[in-house]
N, CA, C and O atoms as a Tripos MOL2 file, in Angstrom:
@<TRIPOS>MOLECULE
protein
  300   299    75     0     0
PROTEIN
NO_CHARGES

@<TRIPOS>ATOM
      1 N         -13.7060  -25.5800  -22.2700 N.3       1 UNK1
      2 CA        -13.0260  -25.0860  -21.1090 C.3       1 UNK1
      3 C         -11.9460  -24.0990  -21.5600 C.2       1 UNK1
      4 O         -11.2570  -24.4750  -22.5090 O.2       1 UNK1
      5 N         -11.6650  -22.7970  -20.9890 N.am      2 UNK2
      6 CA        -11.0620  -21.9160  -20.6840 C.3       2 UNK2
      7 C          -9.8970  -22.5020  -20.1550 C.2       2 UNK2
      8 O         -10.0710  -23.1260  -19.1080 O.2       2 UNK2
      9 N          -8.3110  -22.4480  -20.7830 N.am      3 UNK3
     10 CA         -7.7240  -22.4080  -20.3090 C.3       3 UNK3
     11 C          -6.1850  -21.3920  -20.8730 C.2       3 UNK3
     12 O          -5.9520  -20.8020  -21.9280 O.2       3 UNK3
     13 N          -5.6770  -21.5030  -20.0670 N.am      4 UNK4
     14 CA         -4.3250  -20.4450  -20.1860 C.3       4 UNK4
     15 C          -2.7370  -21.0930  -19.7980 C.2       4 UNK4
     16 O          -2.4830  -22.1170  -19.1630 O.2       4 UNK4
     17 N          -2.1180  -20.4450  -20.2080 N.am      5 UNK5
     18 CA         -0.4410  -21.0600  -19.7200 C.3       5 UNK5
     19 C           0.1430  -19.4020  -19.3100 C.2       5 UNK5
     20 O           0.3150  -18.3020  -19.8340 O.2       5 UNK5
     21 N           0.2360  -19.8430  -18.4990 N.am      6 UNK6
     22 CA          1.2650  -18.6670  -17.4030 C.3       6 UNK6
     23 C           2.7040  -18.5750  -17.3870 C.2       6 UNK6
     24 O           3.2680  -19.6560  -17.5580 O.2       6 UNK6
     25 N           3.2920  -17.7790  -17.2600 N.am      7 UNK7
     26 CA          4.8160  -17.8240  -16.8960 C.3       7 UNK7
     27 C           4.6360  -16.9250  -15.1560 C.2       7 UNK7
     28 O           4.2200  -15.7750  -15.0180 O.2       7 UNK7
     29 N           4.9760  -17.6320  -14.3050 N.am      8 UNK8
     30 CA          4.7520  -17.2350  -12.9380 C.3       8 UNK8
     31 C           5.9430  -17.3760  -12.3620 C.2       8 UNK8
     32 O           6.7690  -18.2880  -12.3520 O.2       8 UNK8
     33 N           5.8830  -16.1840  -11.8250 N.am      9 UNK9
     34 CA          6.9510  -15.7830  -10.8070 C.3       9 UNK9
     35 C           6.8650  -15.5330   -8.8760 C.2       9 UNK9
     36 O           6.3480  -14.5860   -8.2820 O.2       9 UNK9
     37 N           7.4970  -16.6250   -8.3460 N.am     10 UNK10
     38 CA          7.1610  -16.2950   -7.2050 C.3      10 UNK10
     39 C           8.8490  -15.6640   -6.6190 C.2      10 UNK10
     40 O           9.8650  -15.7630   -7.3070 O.2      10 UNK10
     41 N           8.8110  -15.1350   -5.4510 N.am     11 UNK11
     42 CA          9.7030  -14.6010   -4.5170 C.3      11 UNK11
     43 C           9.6970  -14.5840   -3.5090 C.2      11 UNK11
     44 O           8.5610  -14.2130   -3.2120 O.2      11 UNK11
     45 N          10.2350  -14.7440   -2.6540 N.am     12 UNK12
     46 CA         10.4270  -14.3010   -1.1470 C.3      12 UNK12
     47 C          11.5760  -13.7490   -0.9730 C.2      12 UNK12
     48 O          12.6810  -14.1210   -1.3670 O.2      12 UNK12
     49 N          11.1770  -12.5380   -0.1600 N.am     13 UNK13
     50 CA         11.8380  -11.1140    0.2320 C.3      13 UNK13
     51 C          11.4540  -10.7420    1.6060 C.2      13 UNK13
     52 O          10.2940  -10.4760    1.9220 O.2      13 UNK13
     53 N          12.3080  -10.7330    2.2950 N.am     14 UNK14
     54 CA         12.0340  -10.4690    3.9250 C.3      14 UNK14
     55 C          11.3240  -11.4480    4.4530 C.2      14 UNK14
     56 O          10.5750  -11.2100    5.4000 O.2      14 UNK14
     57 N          11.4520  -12.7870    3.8890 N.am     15 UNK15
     58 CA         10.6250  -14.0230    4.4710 C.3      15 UNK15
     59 C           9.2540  -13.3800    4.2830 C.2      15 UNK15
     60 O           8.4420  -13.4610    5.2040 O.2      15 UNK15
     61 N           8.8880  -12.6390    2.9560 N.am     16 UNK16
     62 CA          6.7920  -12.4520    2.5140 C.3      16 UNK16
     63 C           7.3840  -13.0440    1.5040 C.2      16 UNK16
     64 O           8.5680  -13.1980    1.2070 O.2      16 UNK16
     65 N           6.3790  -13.3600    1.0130 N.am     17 UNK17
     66 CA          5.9120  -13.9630   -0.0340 C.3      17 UNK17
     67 C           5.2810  -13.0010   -1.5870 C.2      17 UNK17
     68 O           4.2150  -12.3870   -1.6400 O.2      17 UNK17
     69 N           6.0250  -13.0980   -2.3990 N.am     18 UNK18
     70 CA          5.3960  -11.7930   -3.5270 C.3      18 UNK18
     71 C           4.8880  -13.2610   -4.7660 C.2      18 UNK18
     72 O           5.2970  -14.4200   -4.8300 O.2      18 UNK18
     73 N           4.0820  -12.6700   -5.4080 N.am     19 UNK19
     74 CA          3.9420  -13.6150   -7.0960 C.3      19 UNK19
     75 C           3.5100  -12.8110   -7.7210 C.2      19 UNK19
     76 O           2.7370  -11.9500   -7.3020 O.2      19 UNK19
     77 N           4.0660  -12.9570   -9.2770 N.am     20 UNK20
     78 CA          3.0420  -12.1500  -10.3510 C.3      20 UNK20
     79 C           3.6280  -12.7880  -11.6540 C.2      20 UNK20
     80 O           4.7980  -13.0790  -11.9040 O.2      20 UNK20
     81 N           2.4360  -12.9370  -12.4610 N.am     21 UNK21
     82 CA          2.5270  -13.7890  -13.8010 C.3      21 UNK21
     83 C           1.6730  -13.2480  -14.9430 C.2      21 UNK21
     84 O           0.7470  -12.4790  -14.6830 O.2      21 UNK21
     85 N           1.9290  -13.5940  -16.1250 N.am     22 UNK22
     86 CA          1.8280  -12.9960  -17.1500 C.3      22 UNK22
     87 C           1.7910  -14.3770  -18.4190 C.2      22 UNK22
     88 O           2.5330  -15.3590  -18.4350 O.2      22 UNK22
     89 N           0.6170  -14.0160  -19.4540 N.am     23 UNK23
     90 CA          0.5260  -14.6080  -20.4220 C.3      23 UNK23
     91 C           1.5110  -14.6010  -21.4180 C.2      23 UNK23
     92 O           1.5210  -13.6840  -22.2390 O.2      23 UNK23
     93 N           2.4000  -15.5650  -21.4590 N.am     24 UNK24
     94 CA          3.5650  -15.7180  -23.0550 C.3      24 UNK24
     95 C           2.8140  -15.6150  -23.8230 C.2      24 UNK24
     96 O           1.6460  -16.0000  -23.8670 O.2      24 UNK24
     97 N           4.0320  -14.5390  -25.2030 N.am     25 UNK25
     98 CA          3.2350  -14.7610  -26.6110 C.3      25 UNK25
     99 C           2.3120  -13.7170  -26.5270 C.2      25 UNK25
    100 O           2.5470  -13.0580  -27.5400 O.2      25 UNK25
    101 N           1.1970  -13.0510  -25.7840 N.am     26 UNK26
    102 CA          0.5660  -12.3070  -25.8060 C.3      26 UNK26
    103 C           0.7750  -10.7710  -25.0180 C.2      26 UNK26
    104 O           0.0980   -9.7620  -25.2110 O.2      26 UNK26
    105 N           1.7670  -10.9160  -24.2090 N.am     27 UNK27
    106 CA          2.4490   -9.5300  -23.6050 C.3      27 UNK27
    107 C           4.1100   -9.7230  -23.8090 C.2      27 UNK27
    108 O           4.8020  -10.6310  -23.3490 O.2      27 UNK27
    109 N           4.5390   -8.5680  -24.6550 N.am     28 UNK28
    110 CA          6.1330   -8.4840  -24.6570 C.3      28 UNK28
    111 C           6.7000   -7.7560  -22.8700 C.2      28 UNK28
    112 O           6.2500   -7.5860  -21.7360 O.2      28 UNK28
    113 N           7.8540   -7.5580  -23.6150 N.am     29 UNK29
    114 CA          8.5080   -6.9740  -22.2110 C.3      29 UNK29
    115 C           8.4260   -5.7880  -21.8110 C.2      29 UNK29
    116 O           8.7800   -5.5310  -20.6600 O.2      29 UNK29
    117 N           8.0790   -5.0680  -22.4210 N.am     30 UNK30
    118 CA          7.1960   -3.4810  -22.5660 C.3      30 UNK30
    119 C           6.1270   -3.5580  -21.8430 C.2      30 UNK30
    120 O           6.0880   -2.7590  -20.9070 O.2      30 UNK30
    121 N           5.1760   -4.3120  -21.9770 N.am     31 UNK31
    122 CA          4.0040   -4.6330  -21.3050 C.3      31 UNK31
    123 C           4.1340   -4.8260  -19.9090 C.2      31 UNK31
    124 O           3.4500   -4.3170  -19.0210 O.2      31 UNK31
    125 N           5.3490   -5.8380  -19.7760 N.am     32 UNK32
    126 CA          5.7040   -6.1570  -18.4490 C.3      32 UNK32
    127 C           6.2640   -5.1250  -17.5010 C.2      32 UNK32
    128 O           5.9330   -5.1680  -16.3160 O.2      32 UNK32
    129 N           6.9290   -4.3810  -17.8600 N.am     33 UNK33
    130 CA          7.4460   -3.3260  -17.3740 C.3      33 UNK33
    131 C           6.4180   -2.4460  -16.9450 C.2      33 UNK33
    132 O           6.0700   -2.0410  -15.8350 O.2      33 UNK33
    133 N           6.0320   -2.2600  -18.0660 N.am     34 UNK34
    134 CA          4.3110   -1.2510  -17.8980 C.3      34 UNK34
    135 C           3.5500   -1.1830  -16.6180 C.2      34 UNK34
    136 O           3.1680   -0.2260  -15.9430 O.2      34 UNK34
    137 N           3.3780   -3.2180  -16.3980 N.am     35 UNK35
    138 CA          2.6050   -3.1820  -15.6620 C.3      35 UNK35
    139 C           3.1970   -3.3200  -14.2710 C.2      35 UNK35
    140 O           2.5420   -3.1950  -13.2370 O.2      35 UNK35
    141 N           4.9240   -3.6800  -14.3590 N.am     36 UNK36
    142 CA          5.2230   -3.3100  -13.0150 C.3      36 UNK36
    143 C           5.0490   -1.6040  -12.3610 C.2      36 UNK36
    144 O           4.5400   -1.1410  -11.3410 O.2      36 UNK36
    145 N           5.5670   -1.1760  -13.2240 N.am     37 UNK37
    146 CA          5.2950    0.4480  -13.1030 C.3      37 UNK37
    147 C           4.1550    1.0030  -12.6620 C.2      37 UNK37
    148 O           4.2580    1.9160  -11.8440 O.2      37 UNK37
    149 N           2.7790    0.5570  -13.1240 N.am     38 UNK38
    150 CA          1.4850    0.3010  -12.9160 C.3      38 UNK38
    151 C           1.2340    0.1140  -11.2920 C.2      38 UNK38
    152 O           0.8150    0.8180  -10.3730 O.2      38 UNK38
    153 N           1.7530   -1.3000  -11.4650 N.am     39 UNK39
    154 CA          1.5770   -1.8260   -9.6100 C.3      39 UNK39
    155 C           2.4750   -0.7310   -8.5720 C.2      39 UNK39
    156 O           2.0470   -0.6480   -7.4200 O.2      39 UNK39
    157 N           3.4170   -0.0850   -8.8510 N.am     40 UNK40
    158 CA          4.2980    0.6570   -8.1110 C.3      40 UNK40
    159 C           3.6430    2.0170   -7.6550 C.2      40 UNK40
    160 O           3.6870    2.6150   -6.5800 O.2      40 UNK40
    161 N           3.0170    2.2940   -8.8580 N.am     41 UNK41
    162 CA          2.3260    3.4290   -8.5200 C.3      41 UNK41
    163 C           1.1200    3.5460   -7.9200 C.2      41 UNK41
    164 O           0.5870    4.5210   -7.3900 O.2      41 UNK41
    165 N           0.8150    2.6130   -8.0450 N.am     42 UNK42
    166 CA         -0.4510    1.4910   -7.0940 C.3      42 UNK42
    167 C          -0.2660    1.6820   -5.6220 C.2      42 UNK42
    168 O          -0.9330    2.3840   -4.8630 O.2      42 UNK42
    169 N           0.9240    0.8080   -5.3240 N.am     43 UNK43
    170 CA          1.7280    0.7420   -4.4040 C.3      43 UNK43
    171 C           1.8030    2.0150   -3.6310 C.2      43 UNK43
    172 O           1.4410    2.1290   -2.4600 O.2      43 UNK43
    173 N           2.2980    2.9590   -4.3700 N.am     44 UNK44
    174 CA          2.9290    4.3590   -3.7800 C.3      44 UNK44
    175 C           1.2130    4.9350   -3.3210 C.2      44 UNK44
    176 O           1.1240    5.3770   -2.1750 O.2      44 UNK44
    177 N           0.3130    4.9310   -3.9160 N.am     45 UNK45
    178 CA         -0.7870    5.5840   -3.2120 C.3      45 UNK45
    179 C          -1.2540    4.4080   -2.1530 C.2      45 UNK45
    180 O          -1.9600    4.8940   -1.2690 O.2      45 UNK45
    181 N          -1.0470    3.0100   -2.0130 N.am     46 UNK46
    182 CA         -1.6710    2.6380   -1.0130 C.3      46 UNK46
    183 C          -0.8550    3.1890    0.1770 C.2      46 UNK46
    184 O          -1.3750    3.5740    1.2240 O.2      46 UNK46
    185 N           0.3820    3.1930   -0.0610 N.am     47 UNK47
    186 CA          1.6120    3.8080    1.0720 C.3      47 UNK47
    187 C           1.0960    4.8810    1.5040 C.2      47 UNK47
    188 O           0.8500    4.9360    2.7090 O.2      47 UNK47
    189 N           0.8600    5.7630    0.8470 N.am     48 UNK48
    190 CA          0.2090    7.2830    1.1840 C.3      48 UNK48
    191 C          -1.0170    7.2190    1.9260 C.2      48 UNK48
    192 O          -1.3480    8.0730    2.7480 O.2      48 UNK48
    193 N          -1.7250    6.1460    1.6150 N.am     49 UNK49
    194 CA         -3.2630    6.4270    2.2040 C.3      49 UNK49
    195 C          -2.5650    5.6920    3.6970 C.2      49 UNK49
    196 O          -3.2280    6.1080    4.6480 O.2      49 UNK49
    197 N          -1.6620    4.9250    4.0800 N.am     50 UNK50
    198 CA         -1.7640    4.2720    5.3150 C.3      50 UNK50
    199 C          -0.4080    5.0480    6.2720 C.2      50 UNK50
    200 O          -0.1260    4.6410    7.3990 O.2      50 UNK50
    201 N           0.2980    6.1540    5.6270 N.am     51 UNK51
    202 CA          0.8450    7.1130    6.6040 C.3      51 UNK51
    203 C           0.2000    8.4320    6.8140 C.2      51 UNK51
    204 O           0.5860    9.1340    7.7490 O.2      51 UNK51
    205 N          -0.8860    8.8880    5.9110 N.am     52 UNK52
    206 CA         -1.8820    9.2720    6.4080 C.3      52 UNK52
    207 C          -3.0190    8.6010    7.3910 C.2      52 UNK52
    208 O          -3.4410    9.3870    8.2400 O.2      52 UNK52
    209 N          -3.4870    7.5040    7.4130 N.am     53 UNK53
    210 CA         -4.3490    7.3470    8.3120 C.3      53 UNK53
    211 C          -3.6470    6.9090    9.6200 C.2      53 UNK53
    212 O          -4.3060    7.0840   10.6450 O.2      53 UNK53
    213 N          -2.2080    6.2770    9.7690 N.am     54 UNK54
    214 CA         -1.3010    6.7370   10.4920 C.3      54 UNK54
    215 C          -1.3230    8.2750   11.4040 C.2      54 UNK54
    216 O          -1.6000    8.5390   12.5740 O.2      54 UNK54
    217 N          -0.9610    8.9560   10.4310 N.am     55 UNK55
    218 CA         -0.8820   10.2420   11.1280 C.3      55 UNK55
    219 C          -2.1990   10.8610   11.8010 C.2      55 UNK55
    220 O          -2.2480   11.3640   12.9240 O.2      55 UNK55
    221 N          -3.2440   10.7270   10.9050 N.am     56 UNK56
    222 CA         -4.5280   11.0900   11.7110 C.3      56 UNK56
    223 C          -4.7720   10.1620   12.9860 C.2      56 UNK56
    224 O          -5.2320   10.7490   13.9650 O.2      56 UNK56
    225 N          -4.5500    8.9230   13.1000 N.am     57 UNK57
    226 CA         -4.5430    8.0720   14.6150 C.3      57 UNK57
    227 C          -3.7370    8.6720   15.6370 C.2      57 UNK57
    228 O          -4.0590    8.7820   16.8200 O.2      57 UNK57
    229 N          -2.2890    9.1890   14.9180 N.am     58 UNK58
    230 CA         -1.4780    9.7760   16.4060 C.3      58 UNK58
    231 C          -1.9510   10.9990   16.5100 C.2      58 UNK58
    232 O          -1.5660   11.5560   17.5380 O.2      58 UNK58
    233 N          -2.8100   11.7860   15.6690 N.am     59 UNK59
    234 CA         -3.2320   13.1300   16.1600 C.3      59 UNK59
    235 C          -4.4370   12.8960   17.1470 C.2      59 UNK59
    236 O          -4.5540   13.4730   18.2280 O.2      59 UNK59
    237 N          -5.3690   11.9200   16.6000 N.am     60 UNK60
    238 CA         -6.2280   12.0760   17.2490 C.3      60 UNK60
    239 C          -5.8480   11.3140   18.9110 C.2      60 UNK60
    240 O          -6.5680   11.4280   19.9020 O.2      60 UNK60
    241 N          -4.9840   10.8090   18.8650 N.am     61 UNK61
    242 CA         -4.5170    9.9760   20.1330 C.3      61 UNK61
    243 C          -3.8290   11.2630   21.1800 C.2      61 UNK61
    244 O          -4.2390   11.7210   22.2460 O.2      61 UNK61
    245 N          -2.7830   11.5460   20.4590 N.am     62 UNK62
    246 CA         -2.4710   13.0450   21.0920 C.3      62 UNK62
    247 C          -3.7240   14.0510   21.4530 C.2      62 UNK62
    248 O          -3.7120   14.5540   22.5770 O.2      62 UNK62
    249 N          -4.6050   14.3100   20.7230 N.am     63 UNK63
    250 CA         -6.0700   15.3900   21.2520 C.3      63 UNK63
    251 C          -6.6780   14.4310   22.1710 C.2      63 UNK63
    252 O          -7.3980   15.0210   22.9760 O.2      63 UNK63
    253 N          -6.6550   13.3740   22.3160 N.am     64 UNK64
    254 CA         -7.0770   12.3280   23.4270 C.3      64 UNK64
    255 C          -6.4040   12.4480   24.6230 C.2      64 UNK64
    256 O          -7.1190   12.8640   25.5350 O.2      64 UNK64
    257 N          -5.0490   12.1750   24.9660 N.am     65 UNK65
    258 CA         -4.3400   12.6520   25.7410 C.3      65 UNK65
    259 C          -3.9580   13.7040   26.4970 C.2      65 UNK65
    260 O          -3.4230   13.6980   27.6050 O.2      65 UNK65
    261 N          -4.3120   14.7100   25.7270 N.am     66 UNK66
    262 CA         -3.8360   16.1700   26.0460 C.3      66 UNK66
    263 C          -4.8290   16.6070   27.3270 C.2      66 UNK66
    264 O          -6.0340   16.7570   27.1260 O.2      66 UNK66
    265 N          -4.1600   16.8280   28.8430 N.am     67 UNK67
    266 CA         -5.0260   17.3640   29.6750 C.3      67 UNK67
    267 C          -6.1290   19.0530   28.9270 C.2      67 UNK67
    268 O          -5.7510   19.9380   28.1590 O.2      67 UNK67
    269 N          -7.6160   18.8210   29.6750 N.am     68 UNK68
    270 CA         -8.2920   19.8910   28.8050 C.3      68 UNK68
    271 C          -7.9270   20.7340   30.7720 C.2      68 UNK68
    272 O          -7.7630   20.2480   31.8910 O.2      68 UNK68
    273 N          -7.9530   21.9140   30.2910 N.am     69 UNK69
    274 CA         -7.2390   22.8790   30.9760 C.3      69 UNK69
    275 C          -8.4710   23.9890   30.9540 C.2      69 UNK69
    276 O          -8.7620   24.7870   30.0640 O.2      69 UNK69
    277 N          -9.3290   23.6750   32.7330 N.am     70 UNK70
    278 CA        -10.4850   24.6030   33.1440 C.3      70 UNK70
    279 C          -9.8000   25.6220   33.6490 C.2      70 UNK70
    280 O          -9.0050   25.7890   34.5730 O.2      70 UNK70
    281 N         -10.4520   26.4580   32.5660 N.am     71 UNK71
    282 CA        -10.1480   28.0650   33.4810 C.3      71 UNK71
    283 C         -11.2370   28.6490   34.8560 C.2      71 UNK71
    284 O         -12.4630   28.7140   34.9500 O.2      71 UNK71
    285 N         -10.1920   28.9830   35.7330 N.am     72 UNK72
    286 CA        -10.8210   29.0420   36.9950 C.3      72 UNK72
    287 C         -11.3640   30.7190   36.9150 C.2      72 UNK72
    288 O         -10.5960   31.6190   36.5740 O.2      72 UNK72
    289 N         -13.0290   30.9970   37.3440 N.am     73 UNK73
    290 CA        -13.0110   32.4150   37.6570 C.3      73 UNK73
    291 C         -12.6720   33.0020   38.6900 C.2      73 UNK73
    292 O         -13.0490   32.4510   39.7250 O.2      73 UNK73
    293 N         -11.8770   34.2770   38.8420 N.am     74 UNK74
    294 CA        -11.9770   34.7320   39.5600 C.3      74 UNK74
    295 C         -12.7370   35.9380   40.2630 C.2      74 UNK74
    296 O         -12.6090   37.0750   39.8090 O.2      74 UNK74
    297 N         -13.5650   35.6700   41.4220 N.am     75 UNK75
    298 CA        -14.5370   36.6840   41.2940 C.3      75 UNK75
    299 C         -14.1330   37.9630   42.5690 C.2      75 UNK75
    300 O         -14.8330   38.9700   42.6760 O.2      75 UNK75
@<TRIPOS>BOND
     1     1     2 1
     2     2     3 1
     3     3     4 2
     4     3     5 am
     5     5     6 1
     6     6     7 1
     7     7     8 2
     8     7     9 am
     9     9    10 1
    10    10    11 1
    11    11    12 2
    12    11    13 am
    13    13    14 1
    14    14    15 1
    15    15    16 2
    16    15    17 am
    17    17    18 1
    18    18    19 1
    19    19    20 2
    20    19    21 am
    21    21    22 1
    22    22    23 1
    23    23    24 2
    24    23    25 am
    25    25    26 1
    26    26    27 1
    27    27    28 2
    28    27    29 am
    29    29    30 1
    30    30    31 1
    31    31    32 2
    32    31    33 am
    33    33    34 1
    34    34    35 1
    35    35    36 2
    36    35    37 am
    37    37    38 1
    38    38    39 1
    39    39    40 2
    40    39    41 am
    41    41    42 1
    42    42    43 1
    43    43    44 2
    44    43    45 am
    45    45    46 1
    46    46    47 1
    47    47    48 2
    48    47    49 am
    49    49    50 1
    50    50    51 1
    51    51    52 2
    52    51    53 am
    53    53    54 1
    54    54    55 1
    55    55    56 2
    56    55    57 am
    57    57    58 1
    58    58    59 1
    59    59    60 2
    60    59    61 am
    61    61    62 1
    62    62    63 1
    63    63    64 2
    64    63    65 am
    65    65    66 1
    66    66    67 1
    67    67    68 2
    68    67    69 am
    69    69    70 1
    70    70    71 1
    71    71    72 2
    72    71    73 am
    73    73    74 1
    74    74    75 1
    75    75    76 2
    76    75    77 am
    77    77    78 1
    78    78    79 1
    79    79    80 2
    80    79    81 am
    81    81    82 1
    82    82    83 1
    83    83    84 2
    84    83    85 am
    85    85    86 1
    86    86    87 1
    87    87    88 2
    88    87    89 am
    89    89    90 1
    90    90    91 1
    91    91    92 2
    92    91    93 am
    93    93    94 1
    94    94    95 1
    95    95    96 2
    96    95    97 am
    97    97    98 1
    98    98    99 1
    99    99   100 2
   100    99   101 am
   101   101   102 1
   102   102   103 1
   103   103   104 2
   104   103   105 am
   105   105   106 1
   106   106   107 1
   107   107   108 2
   108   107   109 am
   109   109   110 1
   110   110   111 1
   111   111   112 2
   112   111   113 am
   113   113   114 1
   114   114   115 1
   115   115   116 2
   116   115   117 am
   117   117   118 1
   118   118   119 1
   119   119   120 2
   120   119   121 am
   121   121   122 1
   122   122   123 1
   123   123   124 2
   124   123   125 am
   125   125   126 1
   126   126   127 1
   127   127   128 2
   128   127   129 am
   129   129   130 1
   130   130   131 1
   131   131   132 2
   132   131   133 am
   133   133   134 1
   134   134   135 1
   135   135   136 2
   136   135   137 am
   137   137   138 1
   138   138   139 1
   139   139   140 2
   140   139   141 am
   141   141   142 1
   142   142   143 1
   143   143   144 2
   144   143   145 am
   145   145   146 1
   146   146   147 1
   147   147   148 2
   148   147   149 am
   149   149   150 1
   150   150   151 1
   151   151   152 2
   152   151   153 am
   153   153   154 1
   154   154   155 1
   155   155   156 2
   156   155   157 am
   157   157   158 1
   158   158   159 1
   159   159   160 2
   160   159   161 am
   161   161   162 1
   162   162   163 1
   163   163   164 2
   164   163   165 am
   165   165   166 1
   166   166   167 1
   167   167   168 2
   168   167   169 am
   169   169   170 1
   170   170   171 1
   171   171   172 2
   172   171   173 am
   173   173   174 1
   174   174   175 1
   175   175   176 2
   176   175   177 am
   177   177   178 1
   178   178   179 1
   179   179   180 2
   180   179   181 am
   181   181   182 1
   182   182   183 1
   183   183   184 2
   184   183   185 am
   185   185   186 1
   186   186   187 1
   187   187   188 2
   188   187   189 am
   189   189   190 1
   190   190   191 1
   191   191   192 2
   192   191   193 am
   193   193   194 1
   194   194   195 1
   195   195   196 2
   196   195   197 am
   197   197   198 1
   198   198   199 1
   199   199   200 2
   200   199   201 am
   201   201   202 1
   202   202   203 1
   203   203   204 2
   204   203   205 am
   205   205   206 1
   206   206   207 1
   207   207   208 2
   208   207   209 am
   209   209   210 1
   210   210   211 1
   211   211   212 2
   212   211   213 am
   213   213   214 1
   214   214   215 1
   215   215   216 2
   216   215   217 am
   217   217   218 1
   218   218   219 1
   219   219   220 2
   220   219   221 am
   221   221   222 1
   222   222   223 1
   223   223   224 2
   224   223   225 am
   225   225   226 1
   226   226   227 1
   227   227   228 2
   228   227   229 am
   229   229   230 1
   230   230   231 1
   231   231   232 2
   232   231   233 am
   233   233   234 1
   234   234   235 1
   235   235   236 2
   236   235   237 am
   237   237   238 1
   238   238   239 1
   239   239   240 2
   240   239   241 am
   241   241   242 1
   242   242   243 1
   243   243   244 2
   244   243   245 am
   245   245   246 1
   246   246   247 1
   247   247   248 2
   248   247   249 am
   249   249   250 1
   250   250   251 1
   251   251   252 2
   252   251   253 am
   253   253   254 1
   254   254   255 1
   255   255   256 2
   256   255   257 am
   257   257   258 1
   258   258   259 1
   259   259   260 2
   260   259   261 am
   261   261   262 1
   262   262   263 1
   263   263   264 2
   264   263   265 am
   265   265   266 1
   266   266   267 1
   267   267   268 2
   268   267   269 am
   269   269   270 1
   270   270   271 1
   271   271   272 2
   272   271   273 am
   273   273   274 1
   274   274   275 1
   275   275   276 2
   276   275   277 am
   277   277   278 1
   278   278   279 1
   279   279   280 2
   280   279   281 am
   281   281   282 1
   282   282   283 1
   283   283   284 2
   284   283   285 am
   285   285   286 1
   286   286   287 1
   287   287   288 2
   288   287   289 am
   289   289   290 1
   290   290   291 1
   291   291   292 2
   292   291   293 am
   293   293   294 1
   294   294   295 1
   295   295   296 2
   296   295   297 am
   297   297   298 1
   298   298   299 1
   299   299   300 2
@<TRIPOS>SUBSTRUCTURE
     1 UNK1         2 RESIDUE 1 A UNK
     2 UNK2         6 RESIDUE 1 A UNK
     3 UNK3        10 RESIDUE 1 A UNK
     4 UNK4        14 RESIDUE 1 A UNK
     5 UNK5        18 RESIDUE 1 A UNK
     6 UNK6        22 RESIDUE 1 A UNK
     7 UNK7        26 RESIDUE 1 A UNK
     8 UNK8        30 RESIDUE 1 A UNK
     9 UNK9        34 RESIDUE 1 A UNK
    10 UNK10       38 RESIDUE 1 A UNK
    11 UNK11       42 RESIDUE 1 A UNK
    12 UNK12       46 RESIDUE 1 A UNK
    13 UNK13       50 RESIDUE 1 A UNK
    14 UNK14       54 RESIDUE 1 A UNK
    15 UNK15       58 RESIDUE 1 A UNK
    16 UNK16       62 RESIDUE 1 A UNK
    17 UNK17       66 RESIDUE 1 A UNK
    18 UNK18       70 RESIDUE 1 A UNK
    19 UNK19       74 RESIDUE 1 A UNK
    20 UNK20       78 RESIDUE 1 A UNK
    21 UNK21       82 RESIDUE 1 A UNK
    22 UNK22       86 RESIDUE 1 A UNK
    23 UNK23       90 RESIDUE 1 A UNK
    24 UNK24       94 RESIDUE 1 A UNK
    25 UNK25       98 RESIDUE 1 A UNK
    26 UNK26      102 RESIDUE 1 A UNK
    27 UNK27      106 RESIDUE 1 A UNK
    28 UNK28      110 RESIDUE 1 A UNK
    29 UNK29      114 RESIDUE 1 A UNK
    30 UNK30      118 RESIDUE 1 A UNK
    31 UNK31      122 RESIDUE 1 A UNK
    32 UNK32      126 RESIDUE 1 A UNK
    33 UNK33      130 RESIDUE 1 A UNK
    34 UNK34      134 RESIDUE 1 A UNK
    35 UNK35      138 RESIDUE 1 A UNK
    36 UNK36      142 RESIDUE 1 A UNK
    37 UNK37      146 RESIDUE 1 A UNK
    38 UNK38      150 RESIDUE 1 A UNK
    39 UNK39      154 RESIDUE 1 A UNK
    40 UNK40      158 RESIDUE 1 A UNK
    41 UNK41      162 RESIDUE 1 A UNK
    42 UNK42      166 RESIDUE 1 A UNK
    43 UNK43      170 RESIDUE 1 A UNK
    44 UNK44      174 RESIDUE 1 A UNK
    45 UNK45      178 RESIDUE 1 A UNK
    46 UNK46      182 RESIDUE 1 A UNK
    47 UNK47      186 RESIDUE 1 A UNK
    48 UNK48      190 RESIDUE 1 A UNK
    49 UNK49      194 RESIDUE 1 A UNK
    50 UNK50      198 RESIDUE 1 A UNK
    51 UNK51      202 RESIDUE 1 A UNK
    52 UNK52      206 RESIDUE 1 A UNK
    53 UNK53      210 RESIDUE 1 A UNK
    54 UNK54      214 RESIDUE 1 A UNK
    55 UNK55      218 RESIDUE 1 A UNK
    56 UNK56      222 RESIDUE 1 A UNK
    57 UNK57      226 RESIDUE 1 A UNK
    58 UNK58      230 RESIDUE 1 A UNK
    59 UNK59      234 RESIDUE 1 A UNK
    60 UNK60      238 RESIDUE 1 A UNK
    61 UNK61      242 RESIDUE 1 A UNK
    62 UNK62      246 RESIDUE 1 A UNK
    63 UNK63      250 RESIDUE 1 A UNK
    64 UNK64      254 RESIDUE 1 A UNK
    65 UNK65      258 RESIDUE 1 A UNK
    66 UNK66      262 RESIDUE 1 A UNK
    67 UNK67      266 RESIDUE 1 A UNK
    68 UNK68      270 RESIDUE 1 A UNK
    69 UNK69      274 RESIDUE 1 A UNK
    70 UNK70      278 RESIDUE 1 A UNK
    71 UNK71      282 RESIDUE 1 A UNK
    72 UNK72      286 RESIDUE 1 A UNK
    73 UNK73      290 RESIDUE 1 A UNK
    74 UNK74      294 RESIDUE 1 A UNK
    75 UNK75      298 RESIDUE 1 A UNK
């Protein structure tokens, strides 16, 4: 059997819930850093992809809304 020892970290921040853990002995604090940095930048493109698809919902909600405006002939 496969097993491991963790050093785990949990938090709560704004009443959520965060965790993240890491193998002692086999990652220094360099590593750790690394991989927070890692997740952040992670982070920063999931942010991006969801105020973009944000913004494309209120555009397309606005082109939804917008009276379409028949031009009348006059003959």
């Amino acid at each position: 059997m496969n097993q491991k020892i963790l050093c785990h970290f949990e938090m709560l921040v704004n009443e959520k819930y965060f965790e993240f853990n890491f193998q002692p002995g086999i990652t220094n604090f360099e590593d750790i850093y690394a991989a927070l940095e890692a997740f952040k930048k992670e982070i920063d493109v999931l942010q991006e992809r969801a105020l973009e698809a944000d913004r494309k919902a209120k555009e397309e909600a606005a082109a939804n809304e917008s009276p379409v405006v028949e031009a009348e002939v006059m003959a």
